[in-house]
TIDOBA-497025 format. One line per 3 residues: number of its first residue (from 1); for each residue x, y, z of C-alpha. Coordinates in steps of 0.1 Angstrom, whole numbers, padded with zeros to 4 digits, m for minus. Each point is the difference from the previous one (the first is absolute). Layout:
% residues N
NUM	X,Y,Z; ... .
END
This chain:
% residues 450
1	0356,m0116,0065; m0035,m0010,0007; m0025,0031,0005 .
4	m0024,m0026,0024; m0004,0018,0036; 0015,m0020,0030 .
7	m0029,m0014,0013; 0019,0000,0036; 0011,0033,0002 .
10	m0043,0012,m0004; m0007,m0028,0024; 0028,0014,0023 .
13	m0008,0041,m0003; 0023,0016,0023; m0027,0032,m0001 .
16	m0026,m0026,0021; m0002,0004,0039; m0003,m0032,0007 .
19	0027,m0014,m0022; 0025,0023,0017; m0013,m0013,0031 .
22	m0009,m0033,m0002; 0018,m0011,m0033; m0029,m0014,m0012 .
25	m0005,0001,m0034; m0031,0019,m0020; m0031,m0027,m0009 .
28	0026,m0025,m0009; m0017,m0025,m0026; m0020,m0027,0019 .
31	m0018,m0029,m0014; m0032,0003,m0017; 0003,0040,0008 .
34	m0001,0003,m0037; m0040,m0005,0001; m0012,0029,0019 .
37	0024,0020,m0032; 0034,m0005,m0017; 0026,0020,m0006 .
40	m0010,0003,m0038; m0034,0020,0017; 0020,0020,0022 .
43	0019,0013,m0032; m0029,0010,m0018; m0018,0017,0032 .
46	0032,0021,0003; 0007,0010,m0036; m0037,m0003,m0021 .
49	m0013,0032,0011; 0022,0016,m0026; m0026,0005,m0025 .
52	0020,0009,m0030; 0024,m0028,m0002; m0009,m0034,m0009 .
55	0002,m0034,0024; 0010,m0029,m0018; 0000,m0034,0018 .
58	0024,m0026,m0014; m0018,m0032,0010; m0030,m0018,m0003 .
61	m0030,0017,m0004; m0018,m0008,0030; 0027,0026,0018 .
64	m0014,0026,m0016; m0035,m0014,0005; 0003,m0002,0038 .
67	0019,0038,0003; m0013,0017,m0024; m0021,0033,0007 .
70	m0007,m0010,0035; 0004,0030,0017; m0022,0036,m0009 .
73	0032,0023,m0010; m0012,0035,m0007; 0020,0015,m0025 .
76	m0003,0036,m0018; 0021,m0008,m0027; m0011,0017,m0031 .
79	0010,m0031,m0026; m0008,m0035,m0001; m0005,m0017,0035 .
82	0021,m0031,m0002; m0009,m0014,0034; m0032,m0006,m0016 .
85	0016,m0024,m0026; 0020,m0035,0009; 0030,m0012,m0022 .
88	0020,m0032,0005; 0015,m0028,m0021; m0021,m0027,0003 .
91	0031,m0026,0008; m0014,m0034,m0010; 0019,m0035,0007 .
94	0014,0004,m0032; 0018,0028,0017; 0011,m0012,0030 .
97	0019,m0027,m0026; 0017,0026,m0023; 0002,0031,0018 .
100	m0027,0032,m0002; 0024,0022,m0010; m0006,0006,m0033 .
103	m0035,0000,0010; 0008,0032,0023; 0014,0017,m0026 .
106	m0028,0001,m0023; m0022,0008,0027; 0020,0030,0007 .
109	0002,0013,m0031; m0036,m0001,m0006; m0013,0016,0027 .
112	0026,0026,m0003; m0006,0006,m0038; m0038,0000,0005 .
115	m0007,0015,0037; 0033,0026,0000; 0000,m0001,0037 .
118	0029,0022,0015; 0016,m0035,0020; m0009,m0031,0003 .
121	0009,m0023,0029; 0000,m0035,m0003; m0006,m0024,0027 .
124	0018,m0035,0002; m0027,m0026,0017; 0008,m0034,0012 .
127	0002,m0022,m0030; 0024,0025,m0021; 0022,0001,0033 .
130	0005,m0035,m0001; 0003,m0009,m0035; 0031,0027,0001 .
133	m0015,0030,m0025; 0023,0027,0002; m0026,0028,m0001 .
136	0032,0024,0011; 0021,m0003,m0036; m0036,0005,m0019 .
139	m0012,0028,0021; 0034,0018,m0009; 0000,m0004,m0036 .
142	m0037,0008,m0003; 0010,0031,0019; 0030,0012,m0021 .
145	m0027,m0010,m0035; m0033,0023,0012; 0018,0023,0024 .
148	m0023,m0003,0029; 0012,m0016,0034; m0010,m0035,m0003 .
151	m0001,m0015,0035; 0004,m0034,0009; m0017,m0007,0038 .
154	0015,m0038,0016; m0026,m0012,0024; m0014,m0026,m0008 .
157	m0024,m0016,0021; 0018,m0026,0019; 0025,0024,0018 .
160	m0022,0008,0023; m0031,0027,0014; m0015,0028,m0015 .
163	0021,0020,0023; 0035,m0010,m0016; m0019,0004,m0034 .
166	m0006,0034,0007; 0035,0006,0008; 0017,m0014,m0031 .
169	m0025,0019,m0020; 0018,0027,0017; 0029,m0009,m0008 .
172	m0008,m0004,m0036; m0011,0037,0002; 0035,0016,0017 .
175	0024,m0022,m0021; m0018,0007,m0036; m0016,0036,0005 .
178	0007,0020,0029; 0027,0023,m0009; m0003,m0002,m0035 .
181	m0014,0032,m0011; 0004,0035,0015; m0032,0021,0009 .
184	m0013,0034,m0022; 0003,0018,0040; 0004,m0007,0032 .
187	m0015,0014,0037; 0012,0002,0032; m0027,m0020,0009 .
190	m0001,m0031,m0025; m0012,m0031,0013; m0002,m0038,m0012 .
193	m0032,m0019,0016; 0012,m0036,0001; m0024,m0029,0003 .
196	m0032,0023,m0007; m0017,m0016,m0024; m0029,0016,m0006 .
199	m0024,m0028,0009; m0038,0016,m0008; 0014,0035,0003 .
202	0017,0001,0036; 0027,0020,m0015; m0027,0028,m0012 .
205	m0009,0004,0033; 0034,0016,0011; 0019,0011,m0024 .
208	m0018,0031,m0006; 0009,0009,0034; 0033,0000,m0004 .
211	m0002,0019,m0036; m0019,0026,0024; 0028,0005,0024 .
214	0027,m0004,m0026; 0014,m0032,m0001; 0003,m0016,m0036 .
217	m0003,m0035,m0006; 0032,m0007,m0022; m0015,m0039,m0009 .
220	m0012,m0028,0015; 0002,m0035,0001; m0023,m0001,m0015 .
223	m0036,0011,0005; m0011,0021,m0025; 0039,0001,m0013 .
226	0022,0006,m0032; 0030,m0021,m0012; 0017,0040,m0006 .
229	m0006,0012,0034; 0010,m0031,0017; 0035,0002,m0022 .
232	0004,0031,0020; m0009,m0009,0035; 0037,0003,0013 .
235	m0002,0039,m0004; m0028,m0004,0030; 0011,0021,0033 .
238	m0024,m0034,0020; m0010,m0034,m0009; m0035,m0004,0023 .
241	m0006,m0036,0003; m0037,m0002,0004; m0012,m0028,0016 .
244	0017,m0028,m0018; 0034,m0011,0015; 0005,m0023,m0023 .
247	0018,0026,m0023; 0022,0011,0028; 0032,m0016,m0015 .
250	m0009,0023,m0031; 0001,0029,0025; 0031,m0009,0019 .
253	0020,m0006,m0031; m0009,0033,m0015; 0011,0013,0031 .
256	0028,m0012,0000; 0004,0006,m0040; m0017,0038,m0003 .
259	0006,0009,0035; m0041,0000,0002; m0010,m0001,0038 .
262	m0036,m0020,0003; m0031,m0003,0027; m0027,m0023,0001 .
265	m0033,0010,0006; m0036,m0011,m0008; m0033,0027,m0006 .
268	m0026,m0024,0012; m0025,0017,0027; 0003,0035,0013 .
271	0032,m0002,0027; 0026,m0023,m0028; m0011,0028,m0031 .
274	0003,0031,0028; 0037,m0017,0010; 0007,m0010,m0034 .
277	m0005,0038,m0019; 0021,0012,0032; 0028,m0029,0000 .
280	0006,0010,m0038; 0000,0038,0005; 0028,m0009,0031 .
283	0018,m0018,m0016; 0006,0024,m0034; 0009,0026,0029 .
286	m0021,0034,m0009; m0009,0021,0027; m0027,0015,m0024 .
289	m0006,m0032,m0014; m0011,m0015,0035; m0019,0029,0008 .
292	m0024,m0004,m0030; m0003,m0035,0001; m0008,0004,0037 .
295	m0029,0026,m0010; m0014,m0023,m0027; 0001,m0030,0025 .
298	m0023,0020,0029; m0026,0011,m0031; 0002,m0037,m0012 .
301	m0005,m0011,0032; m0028,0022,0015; m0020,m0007,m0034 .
304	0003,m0034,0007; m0009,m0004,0035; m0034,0021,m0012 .
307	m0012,m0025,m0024; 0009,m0030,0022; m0022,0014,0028 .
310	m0025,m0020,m0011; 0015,m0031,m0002; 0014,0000,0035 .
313	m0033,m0013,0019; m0006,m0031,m0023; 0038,m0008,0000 .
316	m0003,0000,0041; 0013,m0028,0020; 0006,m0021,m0036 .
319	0023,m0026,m0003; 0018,m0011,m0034; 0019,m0030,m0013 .
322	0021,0006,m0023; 0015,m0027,m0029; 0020,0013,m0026 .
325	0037,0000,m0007; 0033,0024,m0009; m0001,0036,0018 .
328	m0037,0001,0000; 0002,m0026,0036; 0007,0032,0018 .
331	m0007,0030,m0025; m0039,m0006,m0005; m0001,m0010,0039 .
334	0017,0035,0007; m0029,0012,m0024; m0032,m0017,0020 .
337	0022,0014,0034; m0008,0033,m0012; m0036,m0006,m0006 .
340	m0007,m0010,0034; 0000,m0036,m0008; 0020,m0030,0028 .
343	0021,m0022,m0027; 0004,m0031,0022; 0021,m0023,m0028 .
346	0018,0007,m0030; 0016,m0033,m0023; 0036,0006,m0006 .
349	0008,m0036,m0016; 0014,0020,m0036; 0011,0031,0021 .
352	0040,0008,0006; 0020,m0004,0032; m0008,0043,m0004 .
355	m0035,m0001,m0003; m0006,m0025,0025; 0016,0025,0029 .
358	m0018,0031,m0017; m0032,m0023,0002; 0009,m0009,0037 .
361	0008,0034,0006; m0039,0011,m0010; m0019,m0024,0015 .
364	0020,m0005,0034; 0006,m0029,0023; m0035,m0011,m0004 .
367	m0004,0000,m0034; 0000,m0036,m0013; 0026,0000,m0036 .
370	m0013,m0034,m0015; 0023,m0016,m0020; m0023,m0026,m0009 .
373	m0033,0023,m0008; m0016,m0025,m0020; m0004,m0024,0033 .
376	0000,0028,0025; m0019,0032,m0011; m0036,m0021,0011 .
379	0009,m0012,0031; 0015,0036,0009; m0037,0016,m0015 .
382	m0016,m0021,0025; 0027,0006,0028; 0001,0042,0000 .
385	m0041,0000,m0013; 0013,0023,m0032; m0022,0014,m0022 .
388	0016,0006,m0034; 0021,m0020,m0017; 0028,0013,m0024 .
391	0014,m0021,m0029; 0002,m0012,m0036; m0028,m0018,m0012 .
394	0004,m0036,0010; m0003,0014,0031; m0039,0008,m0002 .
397	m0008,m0035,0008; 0014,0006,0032; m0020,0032,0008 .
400	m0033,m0019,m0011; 0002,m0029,0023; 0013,0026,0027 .
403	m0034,0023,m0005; 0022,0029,m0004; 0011,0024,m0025 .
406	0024,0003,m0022; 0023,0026,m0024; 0023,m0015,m0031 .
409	0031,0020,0006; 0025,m0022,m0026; 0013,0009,m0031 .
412	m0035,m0004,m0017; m0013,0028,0020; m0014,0032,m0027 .
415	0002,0028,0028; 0032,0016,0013; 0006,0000,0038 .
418	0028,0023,0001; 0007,0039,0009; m0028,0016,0018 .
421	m0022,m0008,m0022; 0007,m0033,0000; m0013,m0004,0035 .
424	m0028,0014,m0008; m0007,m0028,m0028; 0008,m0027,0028 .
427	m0023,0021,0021; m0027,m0003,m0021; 0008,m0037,m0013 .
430	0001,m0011,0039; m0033,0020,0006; m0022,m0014,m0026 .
433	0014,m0038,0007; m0006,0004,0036; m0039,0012,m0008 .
436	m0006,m0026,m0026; m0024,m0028,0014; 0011,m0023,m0023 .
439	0031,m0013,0015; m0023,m0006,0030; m0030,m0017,m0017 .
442	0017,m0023,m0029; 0011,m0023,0028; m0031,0000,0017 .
445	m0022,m0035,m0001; m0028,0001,m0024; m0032,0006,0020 .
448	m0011,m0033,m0012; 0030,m0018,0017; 0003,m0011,0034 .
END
């Protein structure tokens, strides 16, 4: 029996709203969506956070060229750092004529002879999907030789979005690990943060909060996480989904497995961290729990509101376009909400059916959600007069021509937004781009031209 997920059933999650509702299905594979990130990207967002196993792509090498290390990961693992190092077969044409098997099993025993990582997953990309390696029998027999879980991930790149990448990287992670090792101890208040992961430290920024209160992080998947704690995750008491509903198959199917309620929640800006500490708290069901995380929540919150005082003035009457993609179409416009800032468009072209109505639900009826930002986002500058401009970096050219300024909030981004002190980093990001002359003066004439 094959061990390939059902591409239909992730397309079709019965945990969605508006699949229940609508029956429409979950960023169903459209042509040429594969450019803005595959499904082989999506795979490696989800699962190459985990630091101490090793990522080997079975394809060519520009795969790994175009994936690799893209994302800042903070990690405190102790050993080796493996999301610092790229592995993958090099498949040539010779290859794709006699199979890369062989060539997979070497590679494999290599890296686990040499590197000892404690697993190793190993993604299938588009041309060893078509030329019918069976990375599933190779993965097993490496497994039972070295005694670490070798995982193999199918989502190669022409299946579809980042998105559905995301999810069968999930499903990689329930079918090979979770469940396979029992925890030292256990709490009454163990939880598993799914989709956090860890991009520039946004995880830092919260989890000592609930460490303060008593909640204990079980695993994640899979900032800042370990192959052991995630083979435990189905002795958690709550999976909290955190931003990323992509992985919300993973949570409804240990649900339905473990018996392992979930919530989604986001900690970007002051009101989604505030509900989010609270919404967990709830949801574990401890009156003294609640009551702490309550107290920690009004001390969070009045410290905040102190050093914000200053930025309230310059953020007054400010208007902000917003370009990005995933959860961050409504989470980072919930964020400049809560510094005082108007967010008058948000692009939601690579959101889900689920961010799109959270985004809607932020920015109101007149919000404009652009699904063509590239076209609209300077036409909409001109329209609601904004004055700050919100995207990844080929935006910039935008901002120049448009005289105003402008924040890179994608991936590439060194500074973490989330948590309270998260907002204070946008805070002071947004501050020092709206007082910088340059965005005003490098699309100004030369004096020397008419």
């Amino acid at each position: 029996m094959s061990a390939k997920p059902k591409i239909r059933e992730l397309l079709d999650e019965s945990a969605c709203t508006h699949n229940a509702a609508r029956k429409s299905t979950c960023n169903a594979p459209i042509p040429g969506a594969t450019t803005g990130g595959c499904a082989f990207e999506g795979a490696q967002i989800s699962l190459f956070p985990y630091a101490d196993a090793a990522h080997l792509v079975h394809g060519p090498i520009t795969c790994l060229g175009a994936s690799w290390e893209t994302r800042e990961t903070g990690t405190t693992h102790p050993g080796r750092d493996f999301t610092r190092m790229g592995f993958t077969t090099d498949i040539s044409n010779r290859d794709v004529v006699f199979g890369g098997e062989e060539k997979l099993r070497l590679a494999i025993d290599y890296i686990v002879g040499r590197y000892r990582p404690q697993a190793l997953f190993v993604y299938a990309t588009c041309v060893t999907a078509l030329i019918g390696d069976d990375i599933d029998a190779i993965c097993r027999l490496a497994e039972s030789e070295h005694g670490i879980p070798v995982v193999p991930v199918h989502a190669p790149g022409f299946v579809g979005s980042k998105n559905l990448g995301s999810r069968l990287g999930g499903e990689a992670v329930l079918k090979h690990l979770v469940g396979t090792r029992e925890p030292e101890h256990t709490t009454d208040f163990d939880i598993n943060l799914i989709g956090e992961y860890n991009v520039t430290g946004d995880m830092w920024q919260y989890a000592p909060l609930l460490e303060e209160v008593g909640i204990r992080v079980l695993s994640t998947l899979s900032g800042d996480g370990r192959i052991a704690d995630i083979r435990t995750a189905h002795r958690a008491k709550l999976n909290v989904l955190v931003c990323a509903k992509s992985l919300i198959s993973l949570t409804r199917k240990m649900q339905e497995r473990y018996g392992i309620p979930f919530i989604s929640l986001s900690f970007y800006g002051k009101r989604d961290t505030s509900d989010a500490l609270l919404a967990i708290a709830e949801a574990l069901g401890d009156a003294a729990l609640i009551q702490r995380t309550r107290a920690v929540i009004r001390r969070e919150e009045l410290s905040l509101e102190e050093k914000l005082a200053p930025y309230r003035e310059i953020f007054r009457g400010r208007k902000a376009v917003l370009n990005t993609g995933g959860n961050k179409t409504w989470s980072i416009a919930s964020a400049l909400q809560d510094l005082g800032i108007e967010v008058v468009a948000t692009a939601v072209r690579k959101a889900t059916e689920a961010d799109r109505e959270k985004a809607r639900e932020y920015l109101g009826e007149k919000g404009v959600l652009m699904m063509n930002p590239g076209a609209e986002q300077a036409r909409i500058i001109d329209e609601t007069g904004a004055d700050l401009l919100l995207a990844g970096g080929r935006s910039l050219y935008t901002a120049i021509k448009k005289r105003i300024s402008f924040i890179d909030v994608n991936q590439e981004k060194k500074k973490s937004y989330g948590g309270y002190r998260g907002l204070l980093n946008l805070a002071e990001d947004v501050r020092n781009a709206l007082e910088n002359p340059v965005f005003r003066n490098v699309a100004r004439r030369a004096p020397w031209e008419k």
